[in-house]
C-alpha positions in Angstrom: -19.7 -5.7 -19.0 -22.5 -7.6 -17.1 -23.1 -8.1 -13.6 -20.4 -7.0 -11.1 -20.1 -6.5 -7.6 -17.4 -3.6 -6.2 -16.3 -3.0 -2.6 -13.4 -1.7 -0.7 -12.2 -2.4 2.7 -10.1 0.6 4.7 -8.9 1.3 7.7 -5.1 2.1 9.2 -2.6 -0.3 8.2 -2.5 -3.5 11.0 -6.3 -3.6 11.2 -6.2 -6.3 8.4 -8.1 -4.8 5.5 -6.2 -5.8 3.2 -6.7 -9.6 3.9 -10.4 -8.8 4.6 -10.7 -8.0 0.9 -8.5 -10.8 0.1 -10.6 -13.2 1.4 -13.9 -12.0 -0.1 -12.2 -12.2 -3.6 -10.8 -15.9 -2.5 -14.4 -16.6 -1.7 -15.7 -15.9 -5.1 -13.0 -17.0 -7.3 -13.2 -20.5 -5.7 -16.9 -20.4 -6.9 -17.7 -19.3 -10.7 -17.5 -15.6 -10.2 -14.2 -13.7 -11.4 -12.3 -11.3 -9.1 -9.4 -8.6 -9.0 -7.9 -6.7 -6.1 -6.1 -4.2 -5.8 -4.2 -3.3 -3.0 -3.0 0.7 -1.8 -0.8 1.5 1.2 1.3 4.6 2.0 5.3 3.8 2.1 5.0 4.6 6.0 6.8 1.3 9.0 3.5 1.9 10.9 0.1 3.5 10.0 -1.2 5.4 7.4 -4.4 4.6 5.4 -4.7 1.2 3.5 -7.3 0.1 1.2 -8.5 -2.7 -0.4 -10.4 -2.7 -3.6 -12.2 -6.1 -4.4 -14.0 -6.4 -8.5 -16.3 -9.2 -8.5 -17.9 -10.5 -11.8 -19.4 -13.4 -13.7 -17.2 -13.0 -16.5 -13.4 -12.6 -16.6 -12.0 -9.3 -15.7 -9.6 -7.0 -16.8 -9.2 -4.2 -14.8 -11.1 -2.5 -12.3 -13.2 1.2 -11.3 -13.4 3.0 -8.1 -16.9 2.7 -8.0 -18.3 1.5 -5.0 -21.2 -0.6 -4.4 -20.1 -1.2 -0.9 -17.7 0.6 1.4 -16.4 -0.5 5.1 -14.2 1.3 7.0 -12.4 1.5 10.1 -10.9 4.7 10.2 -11.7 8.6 9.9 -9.4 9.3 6.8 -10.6 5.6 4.7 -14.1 7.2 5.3 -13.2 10.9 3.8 -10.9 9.6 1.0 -13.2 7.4 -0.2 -16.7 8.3 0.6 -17.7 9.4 -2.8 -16.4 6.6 -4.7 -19.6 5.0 -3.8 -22.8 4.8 -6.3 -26.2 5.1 -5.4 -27.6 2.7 -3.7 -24.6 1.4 -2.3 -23.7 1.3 1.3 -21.1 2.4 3.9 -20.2 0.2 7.1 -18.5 2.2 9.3 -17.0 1.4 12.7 -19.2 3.8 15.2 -15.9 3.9 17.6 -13.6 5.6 14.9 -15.7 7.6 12.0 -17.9 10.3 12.3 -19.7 11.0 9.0 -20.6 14.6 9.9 -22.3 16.6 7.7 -20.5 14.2 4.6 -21.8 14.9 1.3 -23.1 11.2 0.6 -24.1 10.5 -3.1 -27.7 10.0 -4.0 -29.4 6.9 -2.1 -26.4 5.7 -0.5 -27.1 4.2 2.8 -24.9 4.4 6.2 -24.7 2.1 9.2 -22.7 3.0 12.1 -21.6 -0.4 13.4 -19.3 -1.3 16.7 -16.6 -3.1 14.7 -12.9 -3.0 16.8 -15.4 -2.4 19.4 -17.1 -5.5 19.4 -13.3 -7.0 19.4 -12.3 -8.8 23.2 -9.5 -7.8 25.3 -6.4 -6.2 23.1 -6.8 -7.7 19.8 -8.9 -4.7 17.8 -6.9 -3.9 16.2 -5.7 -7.4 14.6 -9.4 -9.0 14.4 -11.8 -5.9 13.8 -11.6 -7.5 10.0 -13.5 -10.4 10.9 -16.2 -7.9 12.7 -16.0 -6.1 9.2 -16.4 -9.1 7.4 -19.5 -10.0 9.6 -20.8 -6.6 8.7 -20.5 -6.9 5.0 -21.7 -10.5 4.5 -25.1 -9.2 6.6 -25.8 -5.8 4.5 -24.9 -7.5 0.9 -26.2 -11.0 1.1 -22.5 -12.5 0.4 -23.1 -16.3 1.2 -21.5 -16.7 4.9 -20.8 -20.5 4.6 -18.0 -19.3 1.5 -16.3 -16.7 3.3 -15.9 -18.8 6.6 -14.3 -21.3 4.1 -11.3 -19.0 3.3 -11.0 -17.5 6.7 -10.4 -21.2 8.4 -7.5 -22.1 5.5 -6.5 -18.4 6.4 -6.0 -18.7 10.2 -4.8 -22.2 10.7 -4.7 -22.9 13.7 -8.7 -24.1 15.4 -8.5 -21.4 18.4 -7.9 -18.7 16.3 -10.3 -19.8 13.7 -13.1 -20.2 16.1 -12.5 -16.5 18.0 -12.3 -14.8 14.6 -15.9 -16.9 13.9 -17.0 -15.5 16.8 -16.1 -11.9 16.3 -17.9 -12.9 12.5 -20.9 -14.5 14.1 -21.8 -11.8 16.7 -21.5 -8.9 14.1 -23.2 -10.5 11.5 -26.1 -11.2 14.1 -26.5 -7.4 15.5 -26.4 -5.5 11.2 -28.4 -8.7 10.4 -31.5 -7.2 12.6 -31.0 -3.8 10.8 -33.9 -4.8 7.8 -32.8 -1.3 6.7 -30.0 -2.3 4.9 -30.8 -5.7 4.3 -29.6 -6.5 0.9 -28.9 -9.7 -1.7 -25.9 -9.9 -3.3 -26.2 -9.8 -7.1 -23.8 -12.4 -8.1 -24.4 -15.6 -8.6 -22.4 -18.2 -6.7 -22.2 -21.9 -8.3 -20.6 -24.7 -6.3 -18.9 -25.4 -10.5 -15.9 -23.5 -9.9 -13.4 -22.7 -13.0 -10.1 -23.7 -13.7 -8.7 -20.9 -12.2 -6.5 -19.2 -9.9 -6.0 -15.9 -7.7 -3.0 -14.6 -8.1 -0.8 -11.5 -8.8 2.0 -10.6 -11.6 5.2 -10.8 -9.3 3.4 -14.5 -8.5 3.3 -14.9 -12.1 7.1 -14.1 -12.8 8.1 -16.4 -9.6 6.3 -19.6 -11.4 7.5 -18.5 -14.5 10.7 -18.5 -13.3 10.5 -21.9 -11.7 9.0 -23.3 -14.8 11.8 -22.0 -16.5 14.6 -24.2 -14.1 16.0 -21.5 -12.5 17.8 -22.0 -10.0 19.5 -19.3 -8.0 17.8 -16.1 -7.4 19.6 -12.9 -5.7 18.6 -9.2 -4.2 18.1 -6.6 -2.1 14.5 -6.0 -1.4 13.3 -3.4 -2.7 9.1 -2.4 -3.4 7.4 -2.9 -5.7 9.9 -5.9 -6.6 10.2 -7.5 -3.5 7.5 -10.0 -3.0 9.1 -11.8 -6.5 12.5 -12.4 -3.9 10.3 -13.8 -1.0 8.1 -15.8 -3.6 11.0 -17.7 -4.7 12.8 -18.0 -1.1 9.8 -19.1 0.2 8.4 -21.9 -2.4 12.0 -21.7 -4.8 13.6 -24.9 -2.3 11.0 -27.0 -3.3 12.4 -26.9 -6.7 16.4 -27.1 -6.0 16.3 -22.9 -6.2 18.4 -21.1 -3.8 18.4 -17.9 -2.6 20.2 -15.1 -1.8 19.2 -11.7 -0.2 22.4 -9.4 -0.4 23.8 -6.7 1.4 22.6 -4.2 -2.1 21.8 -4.6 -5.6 24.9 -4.9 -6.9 26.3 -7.6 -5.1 22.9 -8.9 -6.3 23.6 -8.4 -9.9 26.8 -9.6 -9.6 25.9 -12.9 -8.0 23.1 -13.6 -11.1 25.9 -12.9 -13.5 27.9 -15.6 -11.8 25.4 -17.8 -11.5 24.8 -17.3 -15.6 28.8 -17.7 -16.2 28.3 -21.3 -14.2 25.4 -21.7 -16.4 22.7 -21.5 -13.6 19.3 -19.7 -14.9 19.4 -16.7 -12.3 16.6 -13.8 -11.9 16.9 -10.9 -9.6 13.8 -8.4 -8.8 14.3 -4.9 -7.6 13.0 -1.5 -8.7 14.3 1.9 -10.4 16.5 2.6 -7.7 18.0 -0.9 -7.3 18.4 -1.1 -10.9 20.3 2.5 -11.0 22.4 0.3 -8.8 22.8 -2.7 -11.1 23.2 -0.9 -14.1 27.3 -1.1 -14.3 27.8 -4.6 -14.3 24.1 -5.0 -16.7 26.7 -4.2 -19.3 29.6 -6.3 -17.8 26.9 -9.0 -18.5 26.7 -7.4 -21.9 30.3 -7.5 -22.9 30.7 -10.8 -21.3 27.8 -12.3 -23.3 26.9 -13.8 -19.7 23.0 -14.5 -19.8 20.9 -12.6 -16.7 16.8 -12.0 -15.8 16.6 -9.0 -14.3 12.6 -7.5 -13.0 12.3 -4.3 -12.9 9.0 -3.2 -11.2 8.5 0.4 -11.5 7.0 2.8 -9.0 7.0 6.8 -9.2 10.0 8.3 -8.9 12.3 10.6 -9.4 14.9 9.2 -6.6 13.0 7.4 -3.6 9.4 8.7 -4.9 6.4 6.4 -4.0 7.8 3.4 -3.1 4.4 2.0 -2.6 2.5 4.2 -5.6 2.6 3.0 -9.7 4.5 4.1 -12.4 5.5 3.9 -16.3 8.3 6.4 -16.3 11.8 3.8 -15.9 11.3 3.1 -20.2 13.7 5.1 -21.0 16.2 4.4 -18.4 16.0 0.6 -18.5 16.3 0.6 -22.2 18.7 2.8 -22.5 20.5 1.7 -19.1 24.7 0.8 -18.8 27.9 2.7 -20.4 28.1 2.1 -24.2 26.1 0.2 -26.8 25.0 -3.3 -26.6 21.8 -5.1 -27.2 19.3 -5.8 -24.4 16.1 -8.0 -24.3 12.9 -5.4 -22.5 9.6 -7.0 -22.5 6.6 -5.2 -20.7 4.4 -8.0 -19.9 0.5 -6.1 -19.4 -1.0 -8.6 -17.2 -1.1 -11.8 -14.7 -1.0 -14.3 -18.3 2.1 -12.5 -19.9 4.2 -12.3 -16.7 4.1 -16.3 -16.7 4.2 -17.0 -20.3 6.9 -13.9 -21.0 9.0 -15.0 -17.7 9.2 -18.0 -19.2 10.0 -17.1 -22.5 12.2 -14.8 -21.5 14.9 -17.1 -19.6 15.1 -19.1 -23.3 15.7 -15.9 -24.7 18.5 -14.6 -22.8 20.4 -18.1 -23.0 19.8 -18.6 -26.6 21.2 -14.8 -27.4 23.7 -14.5 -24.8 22.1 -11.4 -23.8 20.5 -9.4 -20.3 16.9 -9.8 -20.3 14.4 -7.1 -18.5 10.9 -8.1 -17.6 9.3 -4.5 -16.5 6.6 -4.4 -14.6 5.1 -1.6 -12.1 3.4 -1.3 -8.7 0.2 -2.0 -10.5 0.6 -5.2 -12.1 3.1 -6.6 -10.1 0.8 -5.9 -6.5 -2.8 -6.5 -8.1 -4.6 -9.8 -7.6 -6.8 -11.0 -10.3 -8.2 -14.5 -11.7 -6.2 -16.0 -13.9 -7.2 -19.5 -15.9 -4.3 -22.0 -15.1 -1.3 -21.9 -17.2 -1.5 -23.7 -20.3 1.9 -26.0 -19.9 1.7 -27.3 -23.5 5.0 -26.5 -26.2 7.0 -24.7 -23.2 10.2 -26.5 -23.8 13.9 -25.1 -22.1 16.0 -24.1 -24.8 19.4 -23.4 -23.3 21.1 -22.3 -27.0 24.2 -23.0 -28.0 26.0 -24.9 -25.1 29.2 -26.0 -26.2 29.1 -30.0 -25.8 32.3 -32.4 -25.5 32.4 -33.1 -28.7 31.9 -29.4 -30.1 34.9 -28.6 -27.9 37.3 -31.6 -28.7 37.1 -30.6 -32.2 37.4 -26.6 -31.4 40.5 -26.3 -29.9 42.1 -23.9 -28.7 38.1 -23.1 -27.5 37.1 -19.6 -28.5 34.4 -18.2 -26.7 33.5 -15.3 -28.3 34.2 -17.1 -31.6 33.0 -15.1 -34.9 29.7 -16.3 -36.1 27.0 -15.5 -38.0 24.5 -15.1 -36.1 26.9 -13.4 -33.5 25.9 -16.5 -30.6 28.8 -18.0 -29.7 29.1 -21.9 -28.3 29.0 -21.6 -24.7 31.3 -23.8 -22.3 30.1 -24.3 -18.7 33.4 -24.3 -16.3 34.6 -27.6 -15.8 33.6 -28.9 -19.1 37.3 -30.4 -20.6 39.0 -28.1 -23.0 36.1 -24.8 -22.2 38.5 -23.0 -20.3 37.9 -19.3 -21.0 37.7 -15.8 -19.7 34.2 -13.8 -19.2 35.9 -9.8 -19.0 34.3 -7.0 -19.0 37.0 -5.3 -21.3 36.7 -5.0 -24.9 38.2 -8.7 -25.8 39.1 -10.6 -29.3 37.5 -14.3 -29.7 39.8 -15.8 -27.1 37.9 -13.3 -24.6 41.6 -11.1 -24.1 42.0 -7.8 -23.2 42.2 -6.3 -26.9 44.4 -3.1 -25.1 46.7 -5.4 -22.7 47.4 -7.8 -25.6 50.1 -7.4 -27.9 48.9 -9.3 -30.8 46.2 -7.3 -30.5 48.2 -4.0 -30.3 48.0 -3.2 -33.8 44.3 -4.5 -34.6 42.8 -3.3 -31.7 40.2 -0.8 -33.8 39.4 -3.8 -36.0 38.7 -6.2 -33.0 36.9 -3.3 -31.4 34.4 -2.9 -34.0 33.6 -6.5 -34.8 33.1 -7.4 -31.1 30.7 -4.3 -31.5 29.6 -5.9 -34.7 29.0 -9.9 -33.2 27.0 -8.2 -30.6 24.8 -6.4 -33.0 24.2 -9.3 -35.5 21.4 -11.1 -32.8 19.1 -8.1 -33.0 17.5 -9.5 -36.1 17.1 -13.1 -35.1 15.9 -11.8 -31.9 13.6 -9.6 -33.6 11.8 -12.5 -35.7 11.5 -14.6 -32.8 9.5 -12.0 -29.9 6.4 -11.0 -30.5 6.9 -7.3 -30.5 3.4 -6.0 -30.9 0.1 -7.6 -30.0 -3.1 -6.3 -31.7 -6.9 -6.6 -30.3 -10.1 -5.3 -32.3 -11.1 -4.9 -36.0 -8.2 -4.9 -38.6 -9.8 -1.5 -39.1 -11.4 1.1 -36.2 -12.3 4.7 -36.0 -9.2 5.4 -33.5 -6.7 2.9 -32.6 -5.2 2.8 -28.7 -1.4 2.7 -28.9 -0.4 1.3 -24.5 2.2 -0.9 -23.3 2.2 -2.7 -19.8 -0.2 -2.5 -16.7 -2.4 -0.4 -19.1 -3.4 -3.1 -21.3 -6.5 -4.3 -19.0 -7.8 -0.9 -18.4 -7.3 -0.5 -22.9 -9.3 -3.4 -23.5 -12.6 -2.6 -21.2 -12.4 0.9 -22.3 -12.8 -0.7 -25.8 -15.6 -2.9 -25.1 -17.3 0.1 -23.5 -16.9 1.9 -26.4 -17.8 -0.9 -28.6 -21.3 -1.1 -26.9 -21.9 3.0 -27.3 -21.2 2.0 -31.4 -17.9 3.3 -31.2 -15.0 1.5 -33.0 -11.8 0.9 -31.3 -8.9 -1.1 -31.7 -5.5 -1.5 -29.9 -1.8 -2.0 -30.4 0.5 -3.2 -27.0 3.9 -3.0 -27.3 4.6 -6.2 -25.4 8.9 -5.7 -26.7 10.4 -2.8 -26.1 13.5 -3.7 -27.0 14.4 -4.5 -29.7 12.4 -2.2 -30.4 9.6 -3.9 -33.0 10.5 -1.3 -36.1 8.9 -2.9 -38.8 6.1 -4.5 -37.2 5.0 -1.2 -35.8 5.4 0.7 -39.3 3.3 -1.9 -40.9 0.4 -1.4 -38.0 0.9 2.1 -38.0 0.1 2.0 -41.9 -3.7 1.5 -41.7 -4.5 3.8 -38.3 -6.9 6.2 -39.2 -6.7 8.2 -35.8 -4.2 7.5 -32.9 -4.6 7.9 -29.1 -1.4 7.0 -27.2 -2.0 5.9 -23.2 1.0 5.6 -20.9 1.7 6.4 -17.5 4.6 9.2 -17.5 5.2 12.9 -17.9 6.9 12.6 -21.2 5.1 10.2 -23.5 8.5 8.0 -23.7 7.2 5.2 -25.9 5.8 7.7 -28.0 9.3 9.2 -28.3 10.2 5.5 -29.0 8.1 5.2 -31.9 8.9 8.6 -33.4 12.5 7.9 -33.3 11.7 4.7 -35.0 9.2 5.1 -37.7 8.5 9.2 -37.6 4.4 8.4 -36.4 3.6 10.7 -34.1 0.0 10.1 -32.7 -2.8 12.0 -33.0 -3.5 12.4 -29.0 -1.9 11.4 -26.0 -3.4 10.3 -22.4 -0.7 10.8 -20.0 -1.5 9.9 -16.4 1.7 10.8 -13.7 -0.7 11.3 -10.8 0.6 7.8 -9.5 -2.6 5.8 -9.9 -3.9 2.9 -12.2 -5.6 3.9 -15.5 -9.4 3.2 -15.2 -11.6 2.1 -18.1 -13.8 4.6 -17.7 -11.0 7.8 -17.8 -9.7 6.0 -21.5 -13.4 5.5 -22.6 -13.8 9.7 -21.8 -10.1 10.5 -23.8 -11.4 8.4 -26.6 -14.3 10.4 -27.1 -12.1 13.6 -26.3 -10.1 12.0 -29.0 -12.7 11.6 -31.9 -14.2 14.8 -31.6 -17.4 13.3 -29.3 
């Protein structure tokens, strides 16, 4: 994988580790090196141990390892949690005031220095600047260049006093470790002043722009994590494009507001997680029978009930696809990283207009929280297709205006209110063309069972069209491969550097994401399925629920499953071990 650089950052929450480790991947993406961060907190209003895990390389990166080649921390338990993560050779910072490395068992070579860090802090701000002290302390021991770091802590602070008292906090630590040759090291990475077009940035960032590229316009929820930060990216940058937010009293005010916005003919996209959704989940099919157009992101984080609101997940499948009384198609795409949450966001908005369908982009903890460097967004061929909006002329020539008119394709021309002669009715009731209660209708009295089923019908008939147009599976690696990874979502980046590692032991591995869910990609999936030769599938739930997905829809059962439920990332390394477990090595 070439040269890479790992450290983490830990401490208590409030002692700004988090940002610490932000900034030293800031630092090196603005140069040529590559970075990823990923972020883990306890679902706690005050304390508790956060960490910070910063990948640095000189290639692009798809995922990351917990292992260390530096770790600093400012607390007792980020010191026992995470001392053996560290390699040999690495070294551990730790704040003399607050650890005590007793009789630790360190791994071989790996060196300690006991530093004063919220110590060396003025007056009552420790706790809020001992980061910068950190900081100091990691750009001495590792050669990170000082000059790049300072850079991203000025556009950090703002404002020139606080700059200048968190470069002195920097300075004075950096000056005391500096002296201890001990530990004296060069970093290994090489920094060049010929930065990349690239960015730093996470997948609920990726789904805001792709949302904005898209023209929406009106966003709505209840925050809720993992899904959250999508609501304040929008509220916070969203006016600068004529969106407008709305944070709700619950979710399904929320998704009654989107749908709304979609019968005004207003792109809408809402963000919650499992238990938000559980709340949206009745009017998801009013959307349904209305044909009303909605985004929904689901971010998924363990469960059941509250769970770890702050800990990864793949276990909502099922329920999201599955999700709302009765039968009814649904768009689900499971975008697997920063590029696909963009591009898929995006796509996605075009796909729920031109279908007349909800649309679910789900994410989890993992993707949607986890930093990484991301080329900029190729703009070119992404064109707004709104579908079939009924125009004046359509409608002057349609009258009386059926909404839900019979078609072929089961779309039906759609009339914005206000448009002359597109007066209709969006009901969530079982309706005929002219969008009528079938039950409360007397013309209808007698037919009802026949207008029941070819609603059902019309409904139905977009599944194929929708199906030709997604790209339901993606494929990496030879045509042909000794065992083939079957993973959807967050685990696509940890599936692709497990095959390159196994690739460079002379092992032969290739890979099949299932980027839609639904509709499910039936035939695409039986044809890929037709030349595996062995099958591992990866996911991160109890029950292997795609797997059940593709049994029910082709009969494949896979030759080997890697569950993971433990409410971590999958690491490259852990697939790279199942692979073997897999072929018999």
């Amino acid at each position: 994988m070439g040269k890479q650089f790992t450290c983490m950052f830990g401490g208590e929450a409030g002692y700004g580790v988090m940002s610490a480790g932000s900034m030293v991947a800031k630092g090196a993406n603005r140069s040529s090196l590559w970075s990823i961060v990923v972020n883990e907190y306890p679902s706690l209003i005050k304390g508790g141990l956060n960490t910070c895990l910063v990948r640095m390389a000189e290639e692009a990166l798809n995922g990351y390892e917990e292992k260390l080649n530096f770790l600093g921390v400012l607390s007792q338990p980020a010191f026992d949690v995470n001392v053996s993560k560290v390699m040999p050779g690495g070294i551990i910072v730790y704040d003399s005031g607050a650890v005590n490395p007793g009789s630790a068992c360190l791994p071989e070579g790996v060196k300690l220095l006991a530093v004063s860090l919220a110590g060396s802090v003025p007056g009552d701000s420790a706790k809020v600047m001992a980061n910068s002290a950190l900081l100091g302390a990691f750009c001495a021991v590792t050669g990170y260049p000082v000059q790049i770091l300072k850079d991203v802590m000025a556009d950090e602070f703002g404002n020139p006093a606080l700059i200048q008292a968190n470069y002195t906090i920097f300075d004075k630590t950096y000056a005391v470790v500096k002296t201890t040759a001990a530990v004296q090291n060069d970093f290994p990475l090489a920094f060049s002043d010929a930065t990349a077009d690239k960015m730093l940035l996470n997948g609920n960032e990726a789904i805001s722009l792709g949302a904005i590229k898209a023209g929406c316009k009106f966003a709505a929820g209840y925050p809720m994590t993992p899904g959250s930060s999508v609501l304040a990216y929008l509220a916070d940058h969203g006016p600068e494009y004529g969106l407008v937010f709305k944070q709700t009293e619950d979710e399904i005010a929320a998704i009654n507001m989107l749908i709304g916005a979609g019968y005004a003919g207003v792109r809408a996209i809402g963000a919650t997680s499992g238990g938000g959704f559980a709340l949206m989940t009745e009017a998801l099919g009013f959307a349904a029978q209305a044909e009303i157009p909605v985004v929904i992101v689901e971010a998924q984080r363990g469960g059941p009930s509250t769970g770890l609101p702050t800990r990864t997940a793949q276990a909502d499948l099922n329920f999201v696809v599955h999700a709302s009384q009765g039968e009814f198609p649904r768009l689900v795409v499971a975008p697997g990283d920063v590029a696909e949450c963009f591009y898929e966001t995006f796509r996605m908005f075009n796909l729920v207009e031109k279908y007349q369908v909800p649309g679910i982009i789900l994410t989890d903890k993992y993707l949607a929280d986890t930093s990484i460097s991301q080329p900029f967004f190729d703009m070119t061929g992404l064109a707004v297709d709104r579908g079939k909006l009924a125009d004046e002329e359509y409608l002057s020539q349609n009258q009386p205006y059926l909404r839900y008119r019979q078609t072929e394709d089961g779309v039906s021309p759609r009339a914005i209110p206000g448009q002359a002669g597109g007066r209709h009715i969006a009901t969530s009731y079982t309706h005929g063309e002219d969008g009528f209660y079938s039950s409360g209708n007397r013309e209808y009295a007698a037919a009802e069972p026949q207008v029941t089923a070819e609603g059902l019908d019309k409904l139905f008939r977009k599944i194929a069209l929708i199906g030709q147009e997604v790209p339901g599976l993606r494929q990496y690696g030879p045509d042909e491969a000794e065992l083939t990874v079957i993973a959807w979502g967050s685990t696509k980046g940890a599936v692709l550097e497990a095959m390159e590692l196994a690739k460079a032991q002379g092992v032969s591995v290739n890979f099949i994401q299932v980027l839609y869910i639904s509709p499910f990609p039936e035939a695409a999936m039986t044809k890929a399925l037709s030349t595996v030769k062995k099958s591992l599938l990866v996911e991160g739930n109890k029950t292997a629920q795609l797997g059940g997905m593709i049994r029910a829809h082709t009969g494949y059962k896979p030759d080997s499953v890697y569950l993971k439920y433990d409410s971590r990332p999958f690491v490259p390394s852990a697939i790279l071990a199942r692979i073997k477990e897999a072929l018999g090595q």
